[in-house]
Structure formats: structure tokens, C-alpha cells
N, C-alpha and C positions, 0 to 999 in steps of 0.2 A: 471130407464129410464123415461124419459119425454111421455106424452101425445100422444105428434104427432107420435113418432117411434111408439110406440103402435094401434095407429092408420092407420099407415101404413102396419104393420102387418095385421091387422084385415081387411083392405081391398083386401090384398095380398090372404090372407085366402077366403073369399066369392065369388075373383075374378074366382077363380080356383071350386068353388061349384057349383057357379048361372050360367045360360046361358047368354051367352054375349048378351046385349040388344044394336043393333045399331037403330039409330034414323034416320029419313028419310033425314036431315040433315048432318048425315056421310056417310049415306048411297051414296047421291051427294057426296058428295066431295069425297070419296073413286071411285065411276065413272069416276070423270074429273078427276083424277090424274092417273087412270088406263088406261084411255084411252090418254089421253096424253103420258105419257110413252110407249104404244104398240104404237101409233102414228108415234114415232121416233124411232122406233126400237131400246129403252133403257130398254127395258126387262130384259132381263139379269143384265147386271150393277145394275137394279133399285133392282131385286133379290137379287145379289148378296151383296149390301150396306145394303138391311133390315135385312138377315138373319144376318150379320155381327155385327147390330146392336141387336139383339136381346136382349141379355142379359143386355144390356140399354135403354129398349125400356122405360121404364119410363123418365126416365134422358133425352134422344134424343125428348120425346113427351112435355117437359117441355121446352128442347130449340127451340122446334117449334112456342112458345108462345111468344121468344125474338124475335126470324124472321118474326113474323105476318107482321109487316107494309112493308115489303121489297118482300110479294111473290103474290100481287093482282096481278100478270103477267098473274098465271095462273089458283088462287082461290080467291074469295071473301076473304077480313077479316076472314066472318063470318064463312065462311065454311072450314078455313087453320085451325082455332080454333074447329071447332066441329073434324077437322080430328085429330088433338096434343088429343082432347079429347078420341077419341074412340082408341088413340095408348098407351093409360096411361095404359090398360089394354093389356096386349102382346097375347092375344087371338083377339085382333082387327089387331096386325100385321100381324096375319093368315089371316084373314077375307080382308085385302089390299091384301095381296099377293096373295090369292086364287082367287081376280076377276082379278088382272093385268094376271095371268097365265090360268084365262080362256079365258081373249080377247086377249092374242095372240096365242092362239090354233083357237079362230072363225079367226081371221085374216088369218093365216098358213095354214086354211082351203078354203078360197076366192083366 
């Protein structure tokens, strides 16, 4: 086996050991995506497409990175990319999904 798969490996492996470290960078942009989606009452759907995607959450956060130029609508460049970042780890897909489904319980409660 070549290098990289090995290396994919071993980050697959530490991913699941170390505490996922988000940056204040993801941390926004996991915000404006969660609140945009409770916004429009896409909660659900937006649920139901991430867990869908889980088992590709790599794959899906790697073609987040071809869509960059096409999604300033409703993140920064910078911050569509820190989020494809913090979703290359599918413990960052929990960490999306866990604030989109806390802000529409605050919402469901107003």
C-alpha cells in the first residue's frame, strides 16, 4: 500500500482517540449555517441529508471544497472552507448537527 492510504488510516485512527478540536473559525461558520437552516425551517431536511451523508462525511467535506466559489451567498470563502474542514472529521458532523438541533429547540421554545 502506498503512503497516503496509510496515512489516511492513521488519521482515521487519532480521529476517533483526540478530542475534536474546533477552531473559532468553524466554530462561525457551523453558527451561520445552523442558524440559517433553523431560519427557514430546513431542520429537518438539513438533518436528515447530514446523517444520510455520514458514512461520506469525508468524501462530501472534500466536495465542499470544489463548491467553495459558488456558496459566498451564505458563508465567506473562508469560512465554507474551515467548515469542509472541521466535517473531514465526522465527529465535526455531530458537533453541526448538535448546534442546528439546539437552535431549533431555542427557536420551538420562543
Amino acid at each position: 500500500m502506498g503512503g497516503h492510504s496509510e496515512n489516511i488510516l492513521a488519521e482515521s485512527h487519532l480521529s476517533k482517540t483526540e478530542p475534536l478540536v474546533v477552531t473559532d473559525a468553524q466554530s462561525e461558520a457551523v453558527e451561520k449555517v445552523a442558524q440559517f437552516l433553523v431560519k427557514f425551517s430546513l431542520t429537518l431536511p438539513a438533518i436528515l441529508a447530514l446523517e444520510t451523508m455520514r458514512p461520506l462525511s469525508f468524501v462530501g467535506s472534500q466536495f465542499m471544497h470544489v463548491l467553495s466559489p459558488s456558496i459566498t451567498a451564505i458563508l465567506s470563502a473562508d469560512s465554507w472552507d474551515e467548515l469542509a474542514h472541521l466535517l473531514e472529521d465526522r465527529r465535526g458532523l455531530d458537533y453541526l448537527l448538535g448546534r442546528i438541533e439546539e437552535l431549533d429547540k431555542e427557536r420551538r421554545k420562543s
